[in-house]
N, C-alpha and C positions, 0 to 999 in steps of 0.2 A: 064414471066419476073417478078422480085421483084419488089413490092412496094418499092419507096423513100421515109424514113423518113419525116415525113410533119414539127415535133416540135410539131403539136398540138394535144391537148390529149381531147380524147373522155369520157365525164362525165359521168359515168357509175351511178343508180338509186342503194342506198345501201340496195335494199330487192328485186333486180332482181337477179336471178338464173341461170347462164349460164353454160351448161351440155355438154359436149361432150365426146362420145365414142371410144378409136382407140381397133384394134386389138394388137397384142405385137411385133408387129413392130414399131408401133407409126400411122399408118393408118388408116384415119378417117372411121368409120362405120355409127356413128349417131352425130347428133348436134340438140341442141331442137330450138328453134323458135329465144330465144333471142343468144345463137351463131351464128346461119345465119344472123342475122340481124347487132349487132355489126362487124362482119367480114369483112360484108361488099363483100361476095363472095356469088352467088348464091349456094343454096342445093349442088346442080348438081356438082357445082366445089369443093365441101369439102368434100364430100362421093370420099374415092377413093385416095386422096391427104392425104399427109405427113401432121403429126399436125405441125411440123415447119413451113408451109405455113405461119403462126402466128410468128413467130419469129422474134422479134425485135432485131437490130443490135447490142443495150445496153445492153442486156443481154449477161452475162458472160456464156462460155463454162460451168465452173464449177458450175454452178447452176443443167443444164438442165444434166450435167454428173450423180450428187448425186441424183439424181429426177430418173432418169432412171437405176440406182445402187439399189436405195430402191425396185420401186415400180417391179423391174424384180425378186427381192429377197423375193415378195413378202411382203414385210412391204408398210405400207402407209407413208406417206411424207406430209406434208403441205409446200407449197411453196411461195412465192412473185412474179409475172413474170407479168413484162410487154411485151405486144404483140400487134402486128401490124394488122392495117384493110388493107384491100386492099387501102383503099385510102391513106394510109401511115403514116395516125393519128393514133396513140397509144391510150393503154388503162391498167390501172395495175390493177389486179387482185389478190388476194388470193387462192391458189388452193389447192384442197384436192380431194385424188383420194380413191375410191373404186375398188377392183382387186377383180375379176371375176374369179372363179375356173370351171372345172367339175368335175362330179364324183370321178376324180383320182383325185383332187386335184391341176390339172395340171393347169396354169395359162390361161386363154383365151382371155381375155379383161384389161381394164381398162377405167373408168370411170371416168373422172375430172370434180367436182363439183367448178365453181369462183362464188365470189363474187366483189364487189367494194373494194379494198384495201384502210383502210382510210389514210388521206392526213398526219396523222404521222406518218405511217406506211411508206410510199413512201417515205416520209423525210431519214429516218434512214436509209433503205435500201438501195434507190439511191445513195446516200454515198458510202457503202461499195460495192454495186456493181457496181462503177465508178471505184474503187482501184484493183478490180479483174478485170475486163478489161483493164484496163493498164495493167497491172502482164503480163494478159495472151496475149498482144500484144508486150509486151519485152520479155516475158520468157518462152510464152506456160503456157497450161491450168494447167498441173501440178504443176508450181511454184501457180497457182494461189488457187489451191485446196490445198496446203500448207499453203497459208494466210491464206485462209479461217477456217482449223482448228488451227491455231493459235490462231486464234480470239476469234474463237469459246470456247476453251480448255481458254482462259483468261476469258471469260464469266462462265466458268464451265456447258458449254451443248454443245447436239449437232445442228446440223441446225437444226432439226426438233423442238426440243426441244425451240429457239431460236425466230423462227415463230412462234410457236404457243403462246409461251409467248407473242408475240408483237401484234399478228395479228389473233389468230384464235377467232371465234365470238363465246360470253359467255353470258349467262343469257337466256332471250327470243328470239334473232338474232340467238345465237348457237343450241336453242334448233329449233328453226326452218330450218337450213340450216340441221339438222341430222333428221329432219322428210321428206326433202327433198332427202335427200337419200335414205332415207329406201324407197323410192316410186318407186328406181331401180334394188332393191332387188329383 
């Protein structure tokens, strides 16, 4: 059974690193210490389970659409996603994925690295994906994915491009969250 939405949001530490692995299904393989723990779900029940176990109801189809567009296309994505604990408490994150080849090139994994999304960051955002959620409960995900590059195409970028201006971490934070990657290389 889903968690219900609690309203209250879980304060995330902004130099904690939370890691989780799916196959290209979306199916959890690994999660490090601090995703077990914010989740709020034992080891045992996230190995195995859909990464949508985490899906909060505020989040827009058409986020989690263009997220799974890129990163199956193999390009990387930075995204904004608020996601749910078992307890039903929220928590927004910054996410940036690492895709996993073999040999052939052929995709095997994915890796998403979050961070704490800062509190202007969720400003701006929650905004716009308050507006895509309406969209896509009057009109479906498509009308919604239509604002979205509306918006986007008025900014002159695309999501990706969008996020990372707003939200991806630069100077010493960014060089650290890419040393932290390279540790799953």
């Amino acid at each position: 059974m889903r968690p219900v939405p609690t309203g209250k949001e879980i304060k995330l530490d902004s130099d904690m690193m939370i890691v989780s692995k799916t196959d290209t299904k979306g199916i959890i393989t690994y999660g490090n210490s601090n995703f077990v723990k914010i989740s709020g779900y034992k080891e045992s029940e996230l190995i195995g389970s859909p990464h949508n176990i985490l899906r909060h109801p505020d989040m827009p189809k058409a986020i989690f659409y263009l997220m799974w567009q890129s990163i199956k296309n193999g390009k990387n994505i930075t995204a904004v996603v608020k996601n749910m604990a078992r307890s039903g408490d929220h928590y927004w994150v910054v996410t940036d994925f690492d895709i996993k080849r073999d040999r052939d090139m052929k995709i095997t994994s994915y890796i998403a690295f979050r961070q704490a999304a800062p509190k202007n960051v969720v400003k701006e955002i929650e905004d716009l994906y308050t507006i895509l959620l309406d969209i896509e409960k009057e009109h479906g995900m498509d009308a919604s994915i239509e604002y979205l590059e509306s918006f986007l195409a008025e900014k002159g970028v695309n999501y990706n491009q969008y996020i990372e201006q707003l939200a991806k971490p630069k100077g010493l934070v960014g060089a650290f969250f890419n040393k932290m990657k390279s540790m799953f290389d």
